[in-house]
N, C-alpha and C positions, 0 to 999 in steps of 0.2 A: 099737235106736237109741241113740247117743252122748246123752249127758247136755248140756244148754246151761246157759247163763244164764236162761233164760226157764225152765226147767223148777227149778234151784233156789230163784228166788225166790218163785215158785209156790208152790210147797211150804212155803216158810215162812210165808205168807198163809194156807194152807189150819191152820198153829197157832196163827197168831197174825191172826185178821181185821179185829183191830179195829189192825193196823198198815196207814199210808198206803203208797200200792204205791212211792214213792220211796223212803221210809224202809227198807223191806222188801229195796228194790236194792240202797240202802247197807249194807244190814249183809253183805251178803252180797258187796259188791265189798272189804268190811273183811276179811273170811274169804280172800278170796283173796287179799288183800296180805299177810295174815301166813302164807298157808300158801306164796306164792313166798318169800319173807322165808326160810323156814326153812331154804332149800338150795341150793344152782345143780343144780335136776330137768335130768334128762337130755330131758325131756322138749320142754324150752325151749333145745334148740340149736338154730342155726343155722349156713346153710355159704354162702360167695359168692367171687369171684372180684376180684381187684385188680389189674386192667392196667395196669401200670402204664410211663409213658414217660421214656425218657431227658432231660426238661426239668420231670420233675415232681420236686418234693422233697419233696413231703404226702403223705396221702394220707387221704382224709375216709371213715370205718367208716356203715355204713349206718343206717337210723334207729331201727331195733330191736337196736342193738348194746349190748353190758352189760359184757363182757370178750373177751378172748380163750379159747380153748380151744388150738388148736393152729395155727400158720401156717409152711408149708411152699412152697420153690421147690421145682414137681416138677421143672421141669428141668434145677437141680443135685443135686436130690436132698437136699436138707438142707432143717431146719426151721428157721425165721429165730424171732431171739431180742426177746421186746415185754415181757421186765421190767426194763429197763433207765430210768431216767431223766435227766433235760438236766443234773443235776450230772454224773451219770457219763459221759455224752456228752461233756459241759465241759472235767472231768478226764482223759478219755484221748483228746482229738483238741478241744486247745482254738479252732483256729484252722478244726476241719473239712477239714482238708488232704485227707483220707484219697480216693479212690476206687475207681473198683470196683460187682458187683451188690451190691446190699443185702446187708448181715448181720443189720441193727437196727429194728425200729419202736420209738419213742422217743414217748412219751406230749407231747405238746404243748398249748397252748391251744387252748378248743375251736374251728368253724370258726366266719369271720364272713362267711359270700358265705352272701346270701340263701335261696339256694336250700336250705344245708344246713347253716341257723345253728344253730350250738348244737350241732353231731354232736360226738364225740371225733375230733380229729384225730392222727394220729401223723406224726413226722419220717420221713423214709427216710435210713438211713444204713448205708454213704455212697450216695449220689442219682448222677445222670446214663449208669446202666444200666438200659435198658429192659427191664420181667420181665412175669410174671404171676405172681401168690401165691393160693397157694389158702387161704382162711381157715376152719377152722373155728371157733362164738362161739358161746358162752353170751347168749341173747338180754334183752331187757327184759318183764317184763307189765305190757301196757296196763289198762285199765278196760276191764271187762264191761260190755256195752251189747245190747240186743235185737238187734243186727247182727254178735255178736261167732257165732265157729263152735262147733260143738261140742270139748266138753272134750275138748286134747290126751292121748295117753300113757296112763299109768296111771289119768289121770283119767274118761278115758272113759266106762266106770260106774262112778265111784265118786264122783258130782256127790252124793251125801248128806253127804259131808263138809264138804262147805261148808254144805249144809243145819248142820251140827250146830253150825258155828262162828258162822255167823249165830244161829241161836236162842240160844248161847250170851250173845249180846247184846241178844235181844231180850227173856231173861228178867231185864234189869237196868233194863228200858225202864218206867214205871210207867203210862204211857200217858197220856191227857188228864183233866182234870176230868171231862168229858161222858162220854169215852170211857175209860174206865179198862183196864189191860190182865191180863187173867185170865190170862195165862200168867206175868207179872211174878212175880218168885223170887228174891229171892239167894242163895240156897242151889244153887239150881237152875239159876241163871245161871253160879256156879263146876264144878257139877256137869260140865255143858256145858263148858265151859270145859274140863277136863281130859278128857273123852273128844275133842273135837276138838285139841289137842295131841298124846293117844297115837295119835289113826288117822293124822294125819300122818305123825307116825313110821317106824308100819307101811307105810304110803303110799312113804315114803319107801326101805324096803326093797324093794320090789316097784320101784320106779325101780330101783335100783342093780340089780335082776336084769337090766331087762329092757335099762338103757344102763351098763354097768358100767365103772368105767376104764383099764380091760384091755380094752375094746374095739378100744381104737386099737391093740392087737398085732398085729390083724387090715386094719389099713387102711394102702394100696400106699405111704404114706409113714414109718411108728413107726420103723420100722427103720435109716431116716437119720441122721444124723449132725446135730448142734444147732449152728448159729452162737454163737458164746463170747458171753457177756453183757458188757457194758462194765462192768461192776461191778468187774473184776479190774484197777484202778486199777496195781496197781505191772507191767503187761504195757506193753511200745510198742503202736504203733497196729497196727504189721504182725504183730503178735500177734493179734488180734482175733478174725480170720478166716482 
């Protein structure tokens, strides 16, 4: 059985008893903020779909979006270009004249309609062609909670890591007056400390085997053709694309 959230903190209770079972969650949702922190894991992609219609000019990324990985029209065959920004939008098509399908997603402010306030929004440019984009995206991690699924990817068995990164803080922890904590160390809390950083690591090689970024040599789009970035400021607009 995959490793959860409920079975690492577990476990860190079963070293340290005299830690409150909240406190015991928190260290252990701290361990997994730093250990997504440490990379875009392959393990944390996401893929979805952007219909998109010829009266829309937005387009709002869904609620676990973090970045892009790769966005491709399959049915021209090219991969649309999202490092682009509204200066360089500004600078080479100031008045927007341009149109045409998409070539552009253009980083924007984020959305303000209720539904999907606060998402990353992007421009479509140029707009009033109706497509579909296929997106692959580097996703966000939420907080571990008793309803969260078992651990994605590499992590699957290897939920002691987090076990290690939590202890790691809870050997800095001194505990209460009443309750003093017998695991408490500072020696022992940097100890911790550095073996949860090196299995990361290692952690981290075992992603790259298993999602590597040569992967997409193999997927029905790599081989496509890249819509030009608007970055190439001294091109016209009918350059672009």
């Amino acid at each position: 059985m995959a490793d959860d959230f409920g079975y690492v903190w577990r476990t860190v209770r079963l070293y340290v008893p005299s830690a409150p079972t909240f406190l015991a969650r928190e260290w252990v949702n701290v361990a997994w903020k730093q250990l997504l922190a440490a990379r875009r894991w392959g393990f944390m992609r996401g893929e979805t779909t952007l219909t998109i219609a010829d009266s829309d000019v937005d387009v709002t990324m869904p609620a676990d979006f973090a970045s892009f990985r790769v966005v491709v029209d399959p049915a021209r065959q090219v991969r649309i270009s999202f490092n682009s920004s509204l200066d360089d939008l500004t600078r080479a098509d100031p008045a927007l004249t341009a149109g045409g399908p998409v070539c552009a997603l253009v980083a924007a402010a984020p959305s303000t309609v209720l539904a999907t306030l606060g998402r990353p929004r992007y421009l479509l440019y140029p707009h009033g062609s109706a497509t579909t984009l296929t997106v692959v995206y580097n996703t966000q991690g939420s907080r571990l909670d008793e309803g969260s699924p078992a651990f994605p990817g590499v992590l699957a068995d290897a939920g002691d890591i987090l076990v290690g990164g939590a202890l790691a803080q809870a050997a800095q922890w001194p505990g209460t007056p009443d309750k003093p904590n017998p695991y408490f160390n500072a020696t022992l809390g940097q100890t911790k400390r550095a073996e949860f950083l090196e299995r990361v690591q290692a952690l981290s090689l075992r992603d790259d085997e298993q999602y590597p970024d040569d992967l997409w040599d193999a997927w029905p789009y790599a081989s496509v053709g890249v819509t030009r970035d608007l970055r190439a400021t001294d091109a016209t607009v009918d350059a672009l694309w």
